[in-house]
C-alpha positions in Angstrom: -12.6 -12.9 -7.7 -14.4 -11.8 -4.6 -14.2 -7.9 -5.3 -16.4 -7.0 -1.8 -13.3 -9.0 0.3 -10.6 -6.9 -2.2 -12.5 -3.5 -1.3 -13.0 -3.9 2.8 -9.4 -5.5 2.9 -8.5 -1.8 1.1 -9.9 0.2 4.0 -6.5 -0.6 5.4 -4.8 0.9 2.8 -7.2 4.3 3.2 -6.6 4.1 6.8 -3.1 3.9 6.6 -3.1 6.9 3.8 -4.9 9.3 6.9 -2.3 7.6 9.3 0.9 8.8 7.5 0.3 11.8 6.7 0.2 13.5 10.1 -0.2 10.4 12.9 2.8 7.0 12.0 6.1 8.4 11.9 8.2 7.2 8.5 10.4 4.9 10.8 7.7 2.7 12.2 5.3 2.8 8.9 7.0 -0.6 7.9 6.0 -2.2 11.1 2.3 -1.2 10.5 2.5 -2.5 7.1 3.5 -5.9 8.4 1.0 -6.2 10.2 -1.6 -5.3 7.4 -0.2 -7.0 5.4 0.1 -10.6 7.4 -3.7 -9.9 8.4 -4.6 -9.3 5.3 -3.2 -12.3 3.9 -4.6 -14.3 6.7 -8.2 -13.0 6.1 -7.6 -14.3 2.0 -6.8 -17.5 2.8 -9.5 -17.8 5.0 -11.8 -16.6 2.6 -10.9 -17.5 -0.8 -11.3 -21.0 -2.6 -8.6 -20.3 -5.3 -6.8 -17.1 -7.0 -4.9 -16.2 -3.6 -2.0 -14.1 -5.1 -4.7 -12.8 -7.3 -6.5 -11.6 -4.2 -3.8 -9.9 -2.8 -2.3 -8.3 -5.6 -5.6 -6.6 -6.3 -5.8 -5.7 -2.6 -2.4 -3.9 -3.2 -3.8 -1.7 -5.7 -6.7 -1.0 -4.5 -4.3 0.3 -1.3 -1.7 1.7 -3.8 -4.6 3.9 -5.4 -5.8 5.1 -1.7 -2.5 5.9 0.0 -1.1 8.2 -3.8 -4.1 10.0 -3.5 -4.8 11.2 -0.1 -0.6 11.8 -0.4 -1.1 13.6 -3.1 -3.7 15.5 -2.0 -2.0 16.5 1.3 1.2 16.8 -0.4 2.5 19.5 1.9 1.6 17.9 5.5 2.8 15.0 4.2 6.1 15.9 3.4 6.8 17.6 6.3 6.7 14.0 8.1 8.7 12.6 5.2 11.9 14.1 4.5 13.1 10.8 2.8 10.3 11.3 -0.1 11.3 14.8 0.0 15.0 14.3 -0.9 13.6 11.6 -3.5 11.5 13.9 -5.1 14.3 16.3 -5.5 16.9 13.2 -6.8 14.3 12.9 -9.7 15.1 14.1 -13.6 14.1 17.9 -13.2 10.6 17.6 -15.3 9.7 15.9 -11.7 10.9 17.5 -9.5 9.2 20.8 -10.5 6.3 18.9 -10.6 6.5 16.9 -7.7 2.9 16.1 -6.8 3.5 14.3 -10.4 7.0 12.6 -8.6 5.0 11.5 -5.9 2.5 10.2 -8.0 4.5 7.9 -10.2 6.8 7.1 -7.1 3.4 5.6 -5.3 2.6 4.0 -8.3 5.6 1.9 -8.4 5.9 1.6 -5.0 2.0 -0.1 -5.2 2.6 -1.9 -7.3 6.0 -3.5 -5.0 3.8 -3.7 -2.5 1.0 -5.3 -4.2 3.1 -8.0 -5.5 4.2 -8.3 -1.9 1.0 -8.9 -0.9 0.3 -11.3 -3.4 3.0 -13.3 -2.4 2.1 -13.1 1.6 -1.3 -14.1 0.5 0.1 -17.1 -1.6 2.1 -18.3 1.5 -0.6 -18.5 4.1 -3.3 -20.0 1.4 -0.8 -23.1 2.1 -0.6 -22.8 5.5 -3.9 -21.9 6.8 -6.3 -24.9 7.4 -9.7 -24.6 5.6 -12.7 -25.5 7.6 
């Protein structure tokens, strides 16, 4: 596993964290993502002899931890932008929505770990279609 490749293709991820919580509104945040995540993919296949999905997967943890912490941490601003978390939040069992720092936690979680399996798959793709040197 190349670890160093995993962590720098995570700055992404951290970037992205910064970028939705004031800057990329909720309705193009997918688009961005795409784009990650298709250059992303690239950059493994490129790079990496073997363990592609592997890769990517851990790439979309890595991501998952940044973006549910800096959320977390700037719960408030973020919400503000993201009135579809919000009502989610509040559609939760009411131990988490009184809580919902803890809501938004567990929400990222298994939304990384979507995304990381996303990733994982985008990274398995163009291992087969990008031509090693």
């Amino acid at each position: 596993m190349n670890w160093k490749l995993i962590f720098q293709l995570s700055i992404f991820g951290l970037i992205m964290a910064f970028g939705t919580v004031s800057l990329i509104p909720q309705n193009v945040e997918p688009a961005f993502w795409l784009v990650i995540f298709i250059f992303c993919a690239w950059v493994i296949a490129k790079a990496c002899t073997s363990k592609y999905f592997l890769h990517g997967f851990f790439t979309g943890l890595v991501n998952c931890f940044w973006i549910t912490a800096v959320h977390v941490a700037f719960f408030q601003r973020y919400i503000a932008g993201h009135k579809q978390m919000d009502s989610m939040i509040t559609d939760m069992p009411a131990s988490f929505s009184t809580h919902p720092r803890v809501a938004m936690a567990i929400a990222g979680l298994g939304f990384g770990i979507l995304s990381a399996i996303i990733l994982g798959l985008f990274s398995l793709v163009a291992s087969k279609i990008a031509q090693k040197k």
